[in-house]
Structures are given as structure tokens and as C-alpha cells.
N, C-alpha and C positions, 0 to 999 in steps of 0.2 A: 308050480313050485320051482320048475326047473327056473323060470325066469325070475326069480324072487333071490337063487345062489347067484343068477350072473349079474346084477343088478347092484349101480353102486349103493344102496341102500346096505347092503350085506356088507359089502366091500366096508364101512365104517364100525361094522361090528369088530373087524379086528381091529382099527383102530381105537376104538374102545376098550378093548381085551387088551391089546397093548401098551393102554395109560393104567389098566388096573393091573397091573403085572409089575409098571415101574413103583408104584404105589404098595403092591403088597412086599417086592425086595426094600422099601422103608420100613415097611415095619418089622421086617423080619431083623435088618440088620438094627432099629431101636431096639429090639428084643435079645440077641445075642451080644451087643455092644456090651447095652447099658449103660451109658453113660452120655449125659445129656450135652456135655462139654467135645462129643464126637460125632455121634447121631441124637438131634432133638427129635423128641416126640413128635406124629404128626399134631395131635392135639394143644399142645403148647406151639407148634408152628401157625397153624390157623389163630390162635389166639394173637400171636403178634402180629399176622396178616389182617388182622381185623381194627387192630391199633393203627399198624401204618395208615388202610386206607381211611380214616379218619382225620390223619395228621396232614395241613395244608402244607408242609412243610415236604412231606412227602411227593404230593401232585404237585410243587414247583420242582421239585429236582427229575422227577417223572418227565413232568413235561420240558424239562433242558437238557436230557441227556437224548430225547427222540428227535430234538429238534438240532442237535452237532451232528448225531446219528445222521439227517435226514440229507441236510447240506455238507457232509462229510461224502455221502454217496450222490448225489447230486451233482454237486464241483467234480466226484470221480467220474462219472456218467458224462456229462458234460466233455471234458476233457477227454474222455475217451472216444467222444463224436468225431468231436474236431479232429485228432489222432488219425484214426479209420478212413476220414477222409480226405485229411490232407497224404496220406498212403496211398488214398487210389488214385490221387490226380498226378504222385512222382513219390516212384518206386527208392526214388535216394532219400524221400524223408522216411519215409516206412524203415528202410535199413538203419539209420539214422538214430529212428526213436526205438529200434529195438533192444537196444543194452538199456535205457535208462526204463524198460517196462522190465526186463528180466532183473536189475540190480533193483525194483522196488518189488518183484515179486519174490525175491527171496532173503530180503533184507531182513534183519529180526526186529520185532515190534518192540518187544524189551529195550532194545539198546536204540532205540529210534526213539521212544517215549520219556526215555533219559536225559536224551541229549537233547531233545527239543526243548525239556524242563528248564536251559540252562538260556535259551534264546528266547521265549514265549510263555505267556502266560498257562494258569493251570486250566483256562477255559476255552482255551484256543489247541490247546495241543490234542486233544479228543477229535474235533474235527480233522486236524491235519494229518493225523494218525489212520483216521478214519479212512480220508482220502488216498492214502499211502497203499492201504491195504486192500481197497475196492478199486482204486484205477488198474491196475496190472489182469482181474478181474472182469472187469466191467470191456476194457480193451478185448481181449481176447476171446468173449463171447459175441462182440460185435461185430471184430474178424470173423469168426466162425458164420455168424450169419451173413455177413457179407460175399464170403466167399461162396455161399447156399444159393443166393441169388442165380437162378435160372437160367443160363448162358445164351443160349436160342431166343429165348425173349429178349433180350440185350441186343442181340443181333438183327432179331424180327426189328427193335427199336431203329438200329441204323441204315435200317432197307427202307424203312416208312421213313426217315429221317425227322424222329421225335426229337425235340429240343434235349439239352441235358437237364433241363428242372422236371422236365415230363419222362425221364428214365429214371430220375431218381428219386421221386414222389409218385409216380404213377407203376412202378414196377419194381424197383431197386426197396422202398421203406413198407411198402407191401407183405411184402417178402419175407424183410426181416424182421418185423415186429409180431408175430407169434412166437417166436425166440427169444427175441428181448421182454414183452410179456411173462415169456413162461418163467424166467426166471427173476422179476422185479420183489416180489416176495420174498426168494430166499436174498437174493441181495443188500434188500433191507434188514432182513433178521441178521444176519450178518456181519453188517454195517452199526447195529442196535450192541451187537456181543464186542465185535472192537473198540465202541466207545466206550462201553462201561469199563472196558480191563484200558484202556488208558486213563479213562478217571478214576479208577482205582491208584493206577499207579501216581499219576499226577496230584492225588489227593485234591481233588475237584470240589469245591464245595458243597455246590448245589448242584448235587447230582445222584442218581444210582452209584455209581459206583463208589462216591465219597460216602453214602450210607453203609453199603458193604464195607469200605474200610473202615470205619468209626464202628462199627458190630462186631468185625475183628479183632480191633484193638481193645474194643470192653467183654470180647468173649461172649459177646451176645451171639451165639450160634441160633438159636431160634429166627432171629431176625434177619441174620443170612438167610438161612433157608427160605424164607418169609420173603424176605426183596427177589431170592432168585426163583421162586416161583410166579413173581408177577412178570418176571422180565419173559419167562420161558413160556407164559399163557397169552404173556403180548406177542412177543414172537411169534406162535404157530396164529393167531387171531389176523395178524400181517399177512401170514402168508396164506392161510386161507383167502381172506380179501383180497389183495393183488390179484390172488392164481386166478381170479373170473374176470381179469380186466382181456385172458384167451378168449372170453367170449366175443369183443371184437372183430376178431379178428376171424374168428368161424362164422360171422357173419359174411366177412368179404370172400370165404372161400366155399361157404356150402349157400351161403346167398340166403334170405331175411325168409323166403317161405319153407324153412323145413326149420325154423324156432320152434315150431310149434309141435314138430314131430317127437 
């Protein structure tokens, strides 16, 4: 019994308790509202949830807003490689590139989505927004692992005199991919919530978030709630998936015979 409480098996019962907990503060607040124009019924939500995923209409904009999402964070990831490591070869570009990661870490999305509007398309500005707000990001956690990198091994590397591609694929990306793993999931979900709120604001077509405004603008609140429980079920679905690509990487540190343990 005792091994049954410390077991992640248990461990997802409060996850459970804690999806039926946001679930019973819906209905509570339909109930004291009362008014379908503030809080819709869960039941009139599922009803339009069930219209959407029938509407093709719906899986094109579905599948275009995961896909600015995915190259929004991707271009940010990417560039943020390049970044980290043109920083460890000369410390003056590191110094160099740090105000343009702080002026985009704290720039507003609002007034960035705006003004892009005036330069760019409504289908392009979700990605670039995207990218805006996962580079600063995506940089910083790769810092963080970079600098985790195990300094003695680096060292042990220039006693044995390993080349620089065999420090930096055989000990240096080693290293830092249980980090960058552990967090590719929330990255992505992320990445998913910033496109939609600039296709909202860009009023994006064929998109999530252009559904969300066209629902807003007819008052269709059922159908909000509706589009934003599919986003918020893909979301944690993401990061559940991702979160096992850790399993990699406990393979290179606990080594392929204790899987099965």
C-alpha cells in the first residue's frame, strides 16, 4: 500500500482531482452567474465542441495555427543555437547580443502585433510574434544549460586533447539536452498560446484565433469556450508528449540496462 501512495500512478490522481475541481468552479460560477452571455453552460459548450470538430473548416485553421506556432518556436530555437554559440567562441558577441534579447524579452506583444500589422501580412505576423516571444526564452534556457555543462570534463577534454566537435557533441550537447528536452513541451504550448492571441489580434483568417474573434464579435461565447478547450487539451497533450522525449536522455545517463527496472 505504502508503494501504491509513492507511485506516479497516485501522483495523477491529483491530477485528475485537479481537472475536476476546475470543472466543478464552471459550473458553479454557470450557476451563480446565470447568464449564458458571461458563463455558458458546460453542456451547451460541448454541444458546440462537437459542431466544431466536424467543421473542415475548423481542422484547416487548427492545423495553421500549430504550424506558425511550430516555426515561430523553431526559427526562435534555432536562432537561439546560433546565439549561445557564437557567445562561447567571443564573449563580445555574447555582450553584444544581450540588449537585443532583453529589449525582446520585455517588449509588449500588444504593441509589437500592431505594428507588425502595418508591415506584414495577417498570416505572417503570428509567427513573427511567435518568434519574438520564444527567442529571449529559448536563449536563456540554453544559457542556463550551457553554462551546467560540467567544467572538469571540459578540462579532462583538453588533457586528452579531444577535438572541438568531440567536446561539443560528445560532452557539451550530452549535457544539455535533458534541459532542453525537459522543457520542449512547455515551449511549445507556449508558442501555441502566443499565436493564437496574435491571430486574434491580426484577425487571421484561417486560424484559432480568427475563430475566437469571429465568436467574439457574434457573441458566440459557447464557442469560445469550445475553441479554447481544444487549444488547452492540445496544449497539456504536447506537453505530455514532448516531456518522454527525457527518456532519451536517461538512457545515456542511467545506461539501456536498468529500462526495464
Amino acid at each position: 500500500m505504502r508503494a501504491f501512495f509513492a507511485s506516479k500512478q497516485f501522483n495523477y490522481i491529483f491530477s485528475v482531482l485537479a481537472i475536476l475541481a476546475m470543472w466543478a468552479v464552471w459550473l458553479i460560477a454557470y450557476a451563480v452567474v446565470g447568464n449564458d452571455y458571461i458563463v455558458p453552460s458546460f453542456a451547451d459548450t460541448m454541444r458546440r465542441l462537437g459542431e466544431l470538430l466536424t467543421e473542415s473548416f475548423f481542422w484547416r485553421s487548427f492545423g495553421m495555427t500549430l504550424a506558425r506556432a511550430v516555426e515561430g518556436w523553431l526559427l526562435a530555437f534555432g536562432c537561439a543555437v546560433v546565439g549561445i554559440a557564437l557567445g562561447a567562441l567571443s564573449e563580445k558577441f555574447r555582450f553584444f547580443l544581450g540588449p537585443f534579447v532583453a529589449v525582446l524579452r520585455v517588449i509588449p506583444t500588444l504593441a509589437v502585433t500592431l505594428m507588425l500589422l502595418l508591415w506584414s501580412s495577417a498570416n505572417t505576423v503570428p509567427v513573427i510574434v511567435t518568434f519574438m516571444m520564444l527567442f529571449p526564452v529559448s536563449y536563456a534556457q540554453l544559457g542556463a544549460a550551457y553554462r551546467a555543462v560540467d567544467v572538469q570534463l571540459l578540462e579532462m577534454a583538453d588533457v586528452y586533447g579531444l577535438s572541438r566537435t568531440d567536446r561539443i557533441f560528445r560532452i557539451a550537447v550530452p549535457q544539455m539536452l535533458p534541459a532542453l528536452f525537459s522543457q520542449a513541451g512547455p515551449n511549445l504550448s507556449l508558442a501555441i498560446k502566443v499565436a493564437v492571441s496574435a491571430e486574434v489580434l491580426a484577425r487571421t483568417y484561417i486560424s484559432m484565433g480568427g475563430i475566437l474573434a469571429d465568436a467574439n464579435g457574434t457573441l458566440e461565447i459557447a464557442r469560445m469556450f469550445a475553441v479554447t478547450l481544444v487549444l488547452l487539451i492540445s496544449g497539456g497533450l504536447i506537453e505530455f508528449a514532448l516531456g518522454h522525449l527525457t527518456r532519451i536522455t536517461d538512457r545515456w545517463t542511467h545506461g539501456r540496462g536498468k529500462e526495464g527496472v
